[in-house]
N, C-alpha and C positions, 0 to 999 in steps of 0.2 A: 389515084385514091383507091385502097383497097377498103371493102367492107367484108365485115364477117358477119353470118346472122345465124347465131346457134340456139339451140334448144333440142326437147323434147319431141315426140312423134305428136303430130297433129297439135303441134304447140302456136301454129299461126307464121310460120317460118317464111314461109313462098309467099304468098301472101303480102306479107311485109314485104319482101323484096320485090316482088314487082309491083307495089304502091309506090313502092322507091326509088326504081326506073323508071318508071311511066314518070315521076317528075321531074328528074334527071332529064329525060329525052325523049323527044318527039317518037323516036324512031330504035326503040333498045334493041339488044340481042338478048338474047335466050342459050344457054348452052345446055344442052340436055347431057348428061354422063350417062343414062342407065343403058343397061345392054339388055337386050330383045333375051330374055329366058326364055318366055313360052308365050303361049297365045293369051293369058289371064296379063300376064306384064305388057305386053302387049294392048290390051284393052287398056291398060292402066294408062300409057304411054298416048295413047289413039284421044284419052277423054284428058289431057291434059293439053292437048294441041287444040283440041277445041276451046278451051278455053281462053286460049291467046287470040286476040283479035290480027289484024291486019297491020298494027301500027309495027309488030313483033317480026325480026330478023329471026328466026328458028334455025339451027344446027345440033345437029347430034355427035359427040364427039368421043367417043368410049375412055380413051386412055390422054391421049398426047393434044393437051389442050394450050400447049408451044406451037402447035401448025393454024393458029386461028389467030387473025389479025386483029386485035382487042384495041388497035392505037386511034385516038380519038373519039371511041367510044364509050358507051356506057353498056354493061355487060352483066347478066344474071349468070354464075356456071351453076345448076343445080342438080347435084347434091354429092358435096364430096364423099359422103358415106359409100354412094353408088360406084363415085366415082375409085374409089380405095377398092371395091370389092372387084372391081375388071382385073386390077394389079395384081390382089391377094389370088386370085383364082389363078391367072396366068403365071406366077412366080410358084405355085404349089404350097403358097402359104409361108414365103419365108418374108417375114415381117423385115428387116431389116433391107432386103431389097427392094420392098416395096416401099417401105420410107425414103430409101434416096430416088428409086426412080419422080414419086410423087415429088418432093420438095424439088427437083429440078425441073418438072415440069412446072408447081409454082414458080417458082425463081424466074422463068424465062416468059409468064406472063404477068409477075409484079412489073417486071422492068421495062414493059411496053410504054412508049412514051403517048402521055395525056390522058391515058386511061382510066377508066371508073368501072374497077369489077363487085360485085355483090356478090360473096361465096355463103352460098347456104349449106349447113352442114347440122348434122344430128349430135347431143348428147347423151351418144350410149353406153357409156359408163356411169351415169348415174340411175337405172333403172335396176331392174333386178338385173343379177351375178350370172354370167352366161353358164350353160351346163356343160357344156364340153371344153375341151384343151382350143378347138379351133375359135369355138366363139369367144373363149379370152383372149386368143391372141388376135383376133380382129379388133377387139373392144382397147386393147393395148394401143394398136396399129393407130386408130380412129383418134384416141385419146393423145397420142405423140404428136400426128397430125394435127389435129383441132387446135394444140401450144404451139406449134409451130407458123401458123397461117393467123392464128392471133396475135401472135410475138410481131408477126411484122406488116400486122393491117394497120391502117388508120385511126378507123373506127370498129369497135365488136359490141353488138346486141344479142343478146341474151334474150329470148321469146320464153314469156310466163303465160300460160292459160291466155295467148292471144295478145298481150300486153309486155311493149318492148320498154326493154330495161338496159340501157348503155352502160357497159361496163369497163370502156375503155376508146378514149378518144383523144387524139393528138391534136393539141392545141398549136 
């Protein structure tokens, strides 16, 4: 079972998904994407660990989230925003290799058998118009992704001001 849970910035996204897990299983995982910038990301990264109690499998995984055994489990990866930006930076920005490398790294953790992953991901294309050539072509990159990881989830909710709106569930 794939989930998708997209939305806005501080739209209630995480949140939802690990209310979601914690019911799902006793005992979830946690996939962290973001990569250590600096010491302020850092902080960020540090007060998000506290937050997870004991019940929480934690892993930090930057790019290749095919080397993490997702089968049987119930699994948070968050945030593929983050997680698109390791690729965009490491490819030097060519958006179309970073769409195939990400969609095959999806690919090879949809197809884990018994699996329940919750992908949290951002929509940033619908906020203000980036100012530079790069910030469009992330916002492109993000937006391809986001149809792509929808196209072949389960279930995708939509987070409003904190309040989940299903937009898409296979019956």
């Amino acid at each position: 079972m794939i989930y998708l849970i997209t939305g806005g910035e501080r739209s209630g996204k995480s949140s939802y998904a690990e209310n979601l897990a914690k019911g799902l299983s006793d005992k979830p995982m946690y996939v962290a994407t973001a990569r250590k910038w600096d010491d302020d990301f850092q902080k960020r990264i540090d007060r998000h660990q506290k937050d997870r109690d004991e019940r929480w499998i934690n892993i930090e995984k930057e790019k290749h989230l095919s080397e993490i055994d997702f089968s049987e489990k119930v699994a948070i990866v968050d945030c593929v925003t983050l997680w698109l930006t390791n690729f965009f930076v490491d490819t030097k920005n060519d958006v179309s290799l970073c769409l195939e490398q990400a969609k095959a790294e999806f690919d090879a953790i949809a197809n884990q058998e018994n699996a329940t992953i919750i992908i949290v991901t951002n929509e940033i294309g619908m906020g203000v118009h980036a100012e530079t050539h790069i910030g469009r072509k992330f916002t492109e990159l993000q937006g391809w992704m986001n149809q792509y990881i929808a196209k072949n989830s389960d279930k995708v909710v939509l987070m409003v001001s904190g309040i989940p709106v299903t937009i898409k569930e296979k019956k």
